[in-house]
C-alpha positions as CSV (number, residue, x, y, z in Angstrom):
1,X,94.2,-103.8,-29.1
2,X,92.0,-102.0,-27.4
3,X,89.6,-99.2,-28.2
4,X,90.5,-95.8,-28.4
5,X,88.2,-94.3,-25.6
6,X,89.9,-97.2,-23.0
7,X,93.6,-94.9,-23.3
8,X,93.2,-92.5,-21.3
9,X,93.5,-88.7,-22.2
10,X,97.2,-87.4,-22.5
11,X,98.2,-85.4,-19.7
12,X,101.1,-83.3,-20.8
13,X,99.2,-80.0,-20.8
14,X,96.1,-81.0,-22.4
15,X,94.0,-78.6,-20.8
16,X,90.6,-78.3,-21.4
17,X,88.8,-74.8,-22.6
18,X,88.0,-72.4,-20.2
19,X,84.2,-72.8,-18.7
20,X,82.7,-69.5,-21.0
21,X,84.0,-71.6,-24.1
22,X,80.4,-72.9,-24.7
23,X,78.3,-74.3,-27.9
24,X,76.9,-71.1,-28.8
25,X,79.2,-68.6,-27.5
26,X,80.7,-65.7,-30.1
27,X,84.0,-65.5,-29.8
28,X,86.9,-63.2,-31.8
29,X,89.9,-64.7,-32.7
30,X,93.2,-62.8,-33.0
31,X,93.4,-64.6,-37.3
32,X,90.3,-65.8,-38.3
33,X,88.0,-63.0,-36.7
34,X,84.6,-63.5,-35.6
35,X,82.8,-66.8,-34.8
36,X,80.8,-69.2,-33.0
37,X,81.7,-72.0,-30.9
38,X,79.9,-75.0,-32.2
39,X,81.5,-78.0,-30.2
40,X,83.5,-78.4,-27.2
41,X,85.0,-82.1,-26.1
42,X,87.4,-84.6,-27.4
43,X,89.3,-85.4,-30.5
44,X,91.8,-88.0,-30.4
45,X,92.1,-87.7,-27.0
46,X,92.8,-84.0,-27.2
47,X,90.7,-81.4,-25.7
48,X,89.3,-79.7,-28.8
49,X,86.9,-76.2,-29.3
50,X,85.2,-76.6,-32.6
51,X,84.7,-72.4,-34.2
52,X,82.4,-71.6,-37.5
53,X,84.0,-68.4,-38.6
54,X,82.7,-65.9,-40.6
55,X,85.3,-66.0,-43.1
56,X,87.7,-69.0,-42.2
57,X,84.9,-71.6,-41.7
58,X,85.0,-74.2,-39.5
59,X,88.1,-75.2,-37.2
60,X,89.2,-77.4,-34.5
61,X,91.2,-75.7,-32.1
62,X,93.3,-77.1,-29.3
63,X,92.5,-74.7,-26.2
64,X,96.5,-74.8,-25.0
65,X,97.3,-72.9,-28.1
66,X,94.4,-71.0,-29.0
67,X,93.1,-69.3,-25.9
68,X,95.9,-66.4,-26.1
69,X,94.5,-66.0,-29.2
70,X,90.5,-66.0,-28.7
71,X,88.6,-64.3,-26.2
72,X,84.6,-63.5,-25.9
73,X,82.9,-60.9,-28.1
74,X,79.5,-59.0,-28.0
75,X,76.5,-62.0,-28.5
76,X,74.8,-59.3,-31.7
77,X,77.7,-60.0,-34.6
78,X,75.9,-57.3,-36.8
79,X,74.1,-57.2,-40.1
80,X,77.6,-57.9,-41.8
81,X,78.4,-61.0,-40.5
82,X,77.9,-63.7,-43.2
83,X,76.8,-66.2,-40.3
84,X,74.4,-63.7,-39.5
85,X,72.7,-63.6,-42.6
86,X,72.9,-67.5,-43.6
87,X,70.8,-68.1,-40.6
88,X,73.7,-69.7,-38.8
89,X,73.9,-67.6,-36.2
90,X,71.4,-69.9,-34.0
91,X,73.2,-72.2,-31.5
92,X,73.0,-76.1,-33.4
C-alpha cells in the first residue's frame, strides 16, 4: 500500500477554513468560548483548525461544521482569560 499523503484529499465537502482562520488569530466559539487558533492544515486528509480555549482546551475542528459556530473576536482577550495569564496568549 501506499502512503497516506499519495490518496488524495476527500472531496465531498471538505472545505478548507476561511483565509482569517490563521495561527494566532482569537476567535469565539458559540460552546467552548474564547480561543486561539494554533494550527491550520490537514488531518487525515481532512481540513482541520486546531483552537486552545480558555476553558475547553485544545480541539481539532473540521471547518464544514464549525465555521457557523466560530467567528473572529477582539485580538485583547482581557485580564480574565486564563490563556492570557499562563503566557499563552503569544502566537506558537
Amino acid at each position: 500500500m501506499g502512503r497516506l499523503d499519495d490518496v488524495p484529499i476527500k472531496k465531498d465537502s471538505n472545505e478548507p477554513a476561511p483565509a482569517w482562520v490563521v495561527p494566532g488569530a482569537v476567535v469565539v466559539h458559540d460552546s467552548f468560548g474564547r480561543g486561539i487558533v494554533r494550527r491550520v492544515g490537514l488531518y487525515k486528509r481532512y481540513h482541520t483548525v486546531w483552537v486552545e480555549f480558555d476553558d475547553a482546551g485544545m480541539k481539532a475542528l473540521a471547518p464544514k461544521y464549525a465555521m457557523p459556530h466560530l467567528r473572529k473576536a477582539p485580538s485583547d482577550p482581557g485580564a480574565s482569560s486564563p490563556l492570557w495569564q499562563s503566557g499563552r496568549w503569544n502566537q506558537p
